[in-house]
C-alpha positions in Angstrom: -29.7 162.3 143.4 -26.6 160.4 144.0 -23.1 161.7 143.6 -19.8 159.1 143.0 -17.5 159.4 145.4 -13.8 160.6 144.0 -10.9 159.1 145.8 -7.4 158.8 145.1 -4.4 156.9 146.5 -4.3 153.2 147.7 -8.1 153.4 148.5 -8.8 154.2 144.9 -9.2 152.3 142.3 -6.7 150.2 141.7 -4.5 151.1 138.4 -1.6 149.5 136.0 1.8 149.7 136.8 1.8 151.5 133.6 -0.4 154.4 134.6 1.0 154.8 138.6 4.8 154.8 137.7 7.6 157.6 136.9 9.2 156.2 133.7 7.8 158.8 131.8 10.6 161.6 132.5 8.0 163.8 133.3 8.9 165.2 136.0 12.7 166.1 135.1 14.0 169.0 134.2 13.4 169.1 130.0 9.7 169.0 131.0 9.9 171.4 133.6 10.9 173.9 131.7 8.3 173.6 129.0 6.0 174.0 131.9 7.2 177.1 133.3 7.0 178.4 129.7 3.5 177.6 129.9 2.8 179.8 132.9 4.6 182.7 131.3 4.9 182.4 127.5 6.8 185.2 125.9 4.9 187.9 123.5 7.0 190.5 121.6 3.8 192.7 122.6 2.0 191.1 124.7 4.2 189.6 127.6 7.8 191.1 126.3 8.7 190.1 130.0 7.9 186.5 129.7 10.0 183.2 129.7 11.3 182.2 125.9 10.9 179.1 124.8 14.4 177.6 123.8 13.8 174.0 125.1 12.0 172.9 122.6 13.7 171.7 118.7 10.9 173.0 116.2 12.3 174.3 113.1 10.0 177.3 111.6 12.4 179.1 109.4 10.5 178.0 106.1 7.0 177.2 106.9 6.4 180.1 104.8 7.4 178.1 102.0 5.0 175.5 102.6 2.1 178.0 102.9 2.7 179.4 99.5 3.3 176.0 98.1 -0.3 175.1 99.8 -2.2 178.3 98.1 -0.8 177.4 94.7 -2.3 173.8 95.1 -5.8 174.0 96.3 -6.3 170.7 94.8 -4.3 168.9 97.7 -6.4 169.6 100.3 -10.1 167.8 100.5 -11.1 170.9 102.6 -11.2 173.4 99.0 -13.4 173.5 96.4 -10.8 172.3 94.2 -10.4 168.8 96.3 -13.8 168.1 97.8 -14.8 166.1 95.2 -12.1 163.3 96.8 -13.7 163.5 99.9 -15.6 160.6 100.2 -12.7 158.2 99.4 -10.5 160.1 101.8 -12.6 160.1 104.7 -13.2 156.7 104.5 -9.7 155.5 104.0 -8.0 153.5 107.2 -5.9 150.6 105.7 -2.2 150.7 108.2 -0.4 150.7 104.8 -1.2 154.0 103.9 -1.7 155.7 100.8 0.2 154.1 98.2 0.9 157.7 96.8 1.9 158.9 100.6 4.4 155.7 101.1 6.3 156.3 97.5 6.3 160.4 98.3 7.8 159.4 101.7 10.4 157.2 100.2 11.4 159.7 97.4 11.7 162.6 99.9 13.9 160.4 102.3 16.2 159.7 99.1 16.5 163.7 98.4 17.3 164.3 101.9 20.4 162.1 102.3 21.5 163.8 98.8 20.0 161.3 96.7 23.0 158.9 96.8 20.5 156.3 98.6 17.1 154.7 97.6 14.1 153.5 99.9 11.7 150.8 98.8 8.1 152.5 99.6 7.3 149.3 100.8 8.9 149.0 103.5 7.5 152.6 104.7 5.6 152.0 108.1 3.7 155.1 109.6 3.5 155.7 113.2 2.2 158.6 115.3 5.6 160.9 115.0 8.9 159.9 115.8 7.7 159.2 119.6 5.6 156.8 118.1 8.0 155.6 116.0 10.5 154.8 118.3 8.3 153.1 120.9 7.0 150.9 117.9 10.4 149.5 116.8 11.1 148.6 120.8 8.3 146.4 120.6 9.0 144.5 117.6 12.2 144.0 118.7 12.4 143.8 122.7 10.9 141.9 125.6 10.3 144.0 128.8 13.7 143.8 130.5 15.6 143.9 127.4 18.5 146.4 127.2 19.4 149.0 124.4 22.4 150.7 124.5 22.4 154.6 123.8 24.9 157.1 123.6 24.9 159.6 126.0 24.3 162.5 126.1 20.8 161.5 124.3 17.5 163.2 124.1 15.7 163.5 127.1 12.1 161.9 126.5 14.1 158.6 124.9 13.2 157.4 128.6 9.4 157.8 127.6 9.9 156.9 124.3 12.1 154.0 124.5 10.9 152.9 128.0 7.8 153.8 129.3 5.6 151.1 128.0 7.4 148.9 126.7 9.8 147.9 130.0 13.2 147.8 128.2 15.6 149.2 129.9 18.5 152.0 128.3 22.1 151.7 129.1 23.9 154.7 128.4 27.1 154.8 126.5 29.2 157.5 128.1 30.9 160.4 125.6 32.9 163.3 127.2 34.1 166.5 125.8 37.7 165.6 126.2 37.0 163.8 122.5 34.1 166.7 121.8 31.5 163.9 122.6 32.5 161.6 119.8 30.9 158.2 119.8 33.5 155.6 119.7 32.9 151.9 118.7 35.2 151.3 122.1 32.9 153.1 124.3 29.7 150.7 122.9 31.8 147.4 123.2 33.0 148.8 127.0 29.3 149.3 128.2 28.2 146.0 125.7 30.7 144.0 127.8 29.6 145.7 131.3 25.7 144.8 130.3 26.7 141.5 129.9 28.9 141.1 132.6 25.6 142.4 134.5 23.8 139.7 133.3 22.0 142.1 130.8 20.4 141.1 127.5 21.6 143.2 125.7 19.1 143.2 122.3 20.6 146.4 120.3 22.4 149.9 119.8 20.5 152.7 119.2 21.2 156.5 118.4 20.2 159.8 116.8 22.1 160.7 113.6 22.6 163.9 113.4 22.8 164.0 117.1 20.3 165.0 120.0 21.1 166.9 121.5 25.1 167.9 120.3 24.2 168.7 116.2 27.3 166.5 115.2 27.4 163.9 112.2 28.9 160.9 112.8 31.3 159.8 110.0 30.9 156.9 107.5 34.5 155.4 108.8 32.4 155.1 112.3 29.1 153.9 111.0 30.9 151.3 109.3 32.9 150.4 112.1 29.3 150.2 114.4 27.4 148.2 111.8 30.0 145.6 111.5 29.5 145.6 115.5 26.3 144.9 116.1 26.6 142.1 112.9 29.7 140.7 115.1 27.3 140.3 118.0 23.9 139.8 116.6 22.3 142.7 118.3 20.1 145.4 116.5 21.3 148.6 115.4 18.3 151.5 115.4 19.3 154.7 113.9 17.3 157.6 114.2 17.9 159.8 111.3 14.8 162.4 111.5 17.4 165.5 111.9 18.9 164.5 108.1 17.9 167.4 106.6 18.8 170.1 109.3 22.7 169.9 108.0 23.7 173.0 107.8 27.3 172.8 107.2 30.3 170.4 107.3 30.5 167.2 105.2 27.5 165.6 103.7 25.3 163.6 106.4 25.4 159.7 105.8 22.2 157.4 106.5 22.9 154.1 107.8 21.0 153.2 104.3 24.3 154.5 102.5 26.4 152.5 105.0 24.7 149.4 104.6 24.7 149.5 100.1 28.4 149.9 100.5 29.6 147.1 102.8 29.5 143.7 101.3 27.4 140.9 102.7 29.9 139.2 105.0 30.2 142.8 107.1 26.8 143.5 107.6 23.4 141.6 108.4 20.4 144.0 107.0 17.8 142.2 109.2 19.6 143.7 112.5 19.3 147.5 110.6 16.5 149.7 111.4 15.8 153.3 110.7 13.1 155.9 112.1 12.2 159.1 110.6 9.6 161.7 110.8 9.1 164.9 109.0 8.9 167.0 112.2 12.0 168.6 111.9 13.3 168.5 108.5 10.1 170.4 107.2 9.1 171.5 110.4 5.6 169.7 111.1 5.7 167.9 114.4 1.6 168.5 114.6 1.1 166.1 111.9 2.7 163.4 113.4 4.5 162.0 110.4 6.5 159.3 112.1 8.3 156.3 110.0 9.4 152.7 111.0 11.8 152.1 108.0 13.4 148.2 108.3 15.3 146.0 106.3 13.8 143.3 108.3 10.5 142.0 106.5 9.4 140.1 110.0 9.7 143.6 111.5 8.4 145.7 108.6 5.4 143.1 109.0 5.0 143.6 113.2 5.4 147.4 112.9 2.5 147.6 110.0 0.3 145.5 112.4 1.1 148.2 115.3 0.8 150.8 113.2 -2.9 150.6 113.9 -2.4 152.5 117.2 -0.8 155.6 115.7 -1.8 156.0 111.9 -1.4 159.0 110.3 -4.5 161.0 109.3 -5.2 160.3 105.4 -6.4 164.1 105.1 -2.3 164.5 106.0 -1.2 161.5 104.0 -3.3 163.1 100.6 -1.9 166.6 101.1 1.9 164.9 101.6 2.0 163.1 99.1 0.9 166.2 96.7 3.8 167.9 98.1 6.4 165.6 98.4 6.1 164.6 94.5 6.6 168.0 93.8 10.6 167.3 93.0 10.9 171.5 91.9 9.1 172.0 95.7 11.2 169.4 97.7 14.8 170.3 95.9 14.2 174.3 96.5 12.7 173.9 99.9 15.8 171.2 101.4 18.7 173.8 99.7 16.5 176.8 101.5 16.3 175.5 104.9 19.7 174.4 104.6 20.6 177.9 103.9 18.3 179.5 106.5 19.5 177.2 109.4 23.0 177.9 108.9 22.3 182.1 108.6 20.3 181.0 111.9 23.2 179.1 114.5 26.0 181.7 113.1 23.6 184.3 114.1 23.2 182.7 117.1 26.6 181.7 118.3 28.0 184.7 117.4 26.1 186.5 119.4 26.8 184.0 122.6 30.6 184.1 121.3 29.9 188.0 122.0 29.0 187.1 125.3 32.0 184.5 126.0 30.0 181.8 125.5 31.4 178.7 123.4 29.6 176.1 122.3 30.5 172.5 120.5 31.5 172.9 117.0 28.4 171.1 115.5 26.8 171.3 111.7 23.0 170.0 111.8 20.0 170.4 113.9 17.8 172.9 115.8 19.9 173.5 118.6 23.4 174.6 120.2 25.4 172.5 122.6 26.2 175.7 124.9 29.3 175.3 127.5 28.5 177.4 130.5 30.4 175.3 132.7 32.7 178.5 133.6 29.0 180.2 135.9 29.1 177.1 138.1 29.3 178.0 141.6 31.2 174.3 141.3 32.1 173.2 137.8 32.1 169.7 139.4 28.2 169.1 140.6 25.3 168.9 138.9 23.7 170.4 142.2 25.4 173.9 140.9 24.1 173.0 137.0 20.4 173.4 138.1 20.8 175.9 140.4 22.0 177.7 137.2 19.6 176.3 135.2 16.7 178.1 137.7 18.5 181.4 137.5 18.4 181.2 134.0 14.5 180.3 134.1 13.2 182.5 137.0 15.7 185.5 136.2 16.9 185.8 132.8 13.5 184.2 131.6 14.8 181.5 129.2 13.9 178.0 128.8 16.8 176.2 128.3 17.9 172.2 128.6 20.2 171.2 131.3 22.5 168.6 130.2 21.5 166.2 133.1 18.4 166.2 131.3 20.2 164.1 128.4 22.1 161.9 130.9 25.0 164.0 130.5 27.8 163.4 132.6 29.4 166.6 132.9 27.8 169.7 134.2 27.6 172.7 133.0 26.5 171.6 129.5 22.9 173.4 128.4 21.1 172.6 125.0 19.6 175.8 123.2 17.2 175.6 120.5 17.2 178.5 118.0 15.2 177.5 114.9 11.7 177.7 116.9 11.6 181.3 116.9 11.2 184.8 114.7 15.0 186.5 114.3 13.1 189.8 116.7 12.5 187.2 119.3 16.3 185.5 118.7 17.2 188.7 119.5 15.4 189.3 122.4 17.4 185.9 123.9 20.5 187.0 122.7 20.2 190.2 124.8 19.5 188.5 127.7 22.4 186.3 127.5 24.6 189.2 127.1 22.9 191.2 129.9 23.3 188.1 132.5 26.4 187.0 131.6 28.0 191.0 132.0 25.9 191.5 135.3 27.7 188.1 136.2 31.3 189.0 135.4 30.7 192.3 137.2 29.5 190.8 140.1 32.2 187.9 139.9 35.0 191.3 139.4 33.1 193.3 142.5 33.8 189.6 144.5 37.2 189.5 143.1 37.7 193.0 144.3 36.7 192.7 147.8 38.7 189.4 148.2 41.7 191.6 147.0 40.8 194.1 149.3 40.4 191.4 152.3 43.8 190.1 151.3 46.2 193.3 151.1 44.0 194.5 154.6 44.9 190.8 155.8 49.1 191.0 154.5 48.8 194.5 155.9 47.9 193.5 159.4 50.5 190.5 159.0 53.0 192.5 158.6 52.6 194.9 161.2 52.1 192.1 163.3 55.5 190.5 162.1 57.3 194.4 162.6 56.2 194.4 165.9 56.7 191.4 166.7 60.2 191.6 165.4 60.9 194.8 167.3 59.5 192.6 170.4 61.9 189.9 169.5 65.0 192.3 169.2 64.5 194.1 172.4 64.5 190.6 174.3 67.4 189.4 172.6 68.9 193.1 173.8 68.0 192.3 177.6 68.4 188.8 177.5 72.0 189.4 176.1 73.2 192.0 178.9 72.9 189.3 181.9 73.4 185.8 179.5 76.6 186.2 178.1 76.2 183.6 176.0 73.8 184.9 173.5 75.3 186.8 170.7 74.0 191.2 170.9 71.3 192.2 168.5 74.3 194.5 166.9 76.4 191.2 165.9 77.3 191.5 162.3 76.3 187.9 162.3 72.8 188.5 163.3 72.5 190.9 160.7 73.4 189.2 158.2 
């Protein structure tokens, strides 16, 4: 019997560019991390020594909530004896508009998380395989390979997958420091929208998360405004990504693009360049049903994205139970105010308890995560060679998977994101401690350092100054001789010597 031969390299088969190139992000740090988690996943009694995950934004504070919900309605579900009987009809469903029920559910639940002071029309709901999905969908309908988007920086690490991987446009960052707390400015998008073009760039849209990945900040309506009219001015598309809207946890109210767009007139803002995607990943915490959203005012693209939709659809077992739940208004209003709630016990908990260990991070009022400032443990505050040799201490000894901020194209070291809704409060805990314990055995070590370079110093003046009393002593007795057979040089006894 014959066996295929398996080779690799350039005497294998030949693959796509796709499949043989490093655009996927892979291999950075973000992913890294996850990996080492992998190896050594953390168990309160199991592996209490492992790593904890903290690199990755899942919010679990209230999927008890949805469990109870799903016990009190059997009927939902075609897997009870309550909802077999729709079986049948819901295992043979595949049209890419999706459950009629599922796209007005979506729509209603999108309204109640922005505070209900904006509508969605249910038909211009597109599913897609999760946000990832999502994302890579809307580059295609509205990008050649090539094509450049413009995205603030710092920005979630696997945009360069999502964004970029397949479909060849290209992502030019929009720089934000922490001298203005990482503020995105419509002067820093028109200074990199001018570079692009000055680089011969085609420059086809802006695109951003709102709340922001990886910082938790809310950008203000004054700005959104101010960026709409923008990308209307210059007949680019804006793309916001808005799947964080229901993680605020305090601060003002958080404002969808949607809201934006109602309020300025027509001569401000051109809807077909305004694009939202959403997902229900974070806000209720179910990233393993894939519930991604293409949501356009464009009706070319709302007609593309339905055609590509195709290639990701969400399961209509999901779409049947979803839309159950997300008509449920008592369900919906109860569980946003709750998680709400829970997330903000959850980051003061959390930041307190870095505050405790002189850790600061950036004032921030939505999402899963902590923008955490350890740029005062850099061996040198000014390389990012020192921020992942930090970042593998922090790994390999304190057993913590956390972000480094190169990850998100930060330009500053010393920045880490922290996640701290993907975990029970016993295993917060557990983080917290280890934080605490690092950071004291660090400024005991960086005191001990401090105390032998004192010691090395006074030893140091000490022999300097013996040195100098000799040498003065030296000095004096050769002025003494020198002075009894040169009558020209004054005697060490002058009065004008001494003084």
């Amino acid at each position: 019997m014959g066996y295929l031969k398996k080779s690799g390299g350039v005497n294998g088969a030949i693959l796509s560019r796709i499949a043989t190139n490093d655009q996927h992000g892979e291999n950075s740090e973000y992913f890294d991390g996850w990996k080492a988690y992998d190896k050594d996943p953390f168990h309160l009694s199991r592996n209490p020594h492992g790593i904890i995950q903290m690199g990755l934004a899942e919010n679990q504070l209230c999927l008890d909530l949805i469990k109870e919900w799903i016990k009190e309605n059997p009927k939902a579900s075609i897997c009870t004896p309550e909802g077999v009987h729709q079986f049948s009809d819901i295992a043979n469903f595949q049209d890419y508009h999706g459950l009629k029920a599922f796209r007005q559910a979506i729509a209603n639940f999108m309204g109640k998380a922005r505070g209900g002071r904006v509508t969605f029309d249910p038909e211009r709901i597109v599913m897609s395989g999760g946000a990832t999905g999502a994302n890579e969908t809307i580059m295609f309908c509205l990008a050649d390979p090539g094509d450049v988007f413009l995205v603030p920086s710092p920005y979630y690490a696997a945009f360069d997958r999502d964004l970029r991987w397949r479909t060849g446009v290209e992502i030019v960052p929009v720089h934000c420091s922490s001298s203005n707390n990482f503020k995105l400015t419509v002067e820093a998008v028109e200074w990199a929208y001018k570079k692009a073009l000055e680089s011969n760039k085609n420059v086809k849209g802006l695109l951003f998360t709102n709340p922001s990945n990886p910082l938790g900040t809310i950008l203000d309506k004054d700005t959104l405004k101010n960026l709409v009219r923008f990308v209307t001015r210059n007949n680019i598309h804006l793309v916001v990504d808005e799947i964080y809207a229901a993680t605020v946890f305090a601060g003002e109210n958080f404002v969808s693009v949607a809201e934006v767009v109602k309020d300025l007139d027509g001569s401000e803002v051109n809807v077909d360049l305004i694009h939202i995607v959403y997902s229900l990943s974070k806000d209720m915490g179910l990233p393993g049903f894939r519930v991604g959203i293409v949501y356009s005012y464009n009706d070319a693209v709302v007609s593309c994205a339905r055609k590509m939709s195709s290639f990701g659809l969400v399961s209509s077992q999901t779409q049947l139970m979803l839309a159950s739940m997300l008509s449920d208004d008592s369900f919906v209003d109860n569980f946003l105010m709750e998680s709400s709630r829970r997330l903000g016990v959850r980051h003061g908990v959390f930041t307190l308890g870095l505050k405790k260990a002189g850790i600061t991070c950036l004032i921030s009022s939505a999402g899963l995560f902590v923008w955490m400032d350890l740029r005062h443990l850099l061996r040198d505050r000014n390389s990012f060679e020192s921020e992942i040799e930090l970042w593998h201490i922090i790994i390999d000894k304190v057993k913590l998977n956390v972000s480094p901020g190169s990850s998100f194209q930060c330009t500053e070291p010393g920045w880490f994101r922290v996640c701290f809704a993907n975990m029970d409060d016993d295993t917060l805990h557990v983080a917290l401690r280890r934080i605490q314990d690092f950071v004291s055995k660090n400024n005991h070590k960086t005191a001990e350092k401090a105390s032998d370079n004192d010691q090395i110093i006074q030893n140091n003046n000490a022999k300097k100054q013996k040195w100098k009393q000799s040498n003065l002593r030296l000095s004096f007795r050769r002025l003494y001789e020198d002075g009894l057979s040169s009558p020209g040089i004054m005697s060490p006894h002058s009065p004008l010597l001494r003084t």
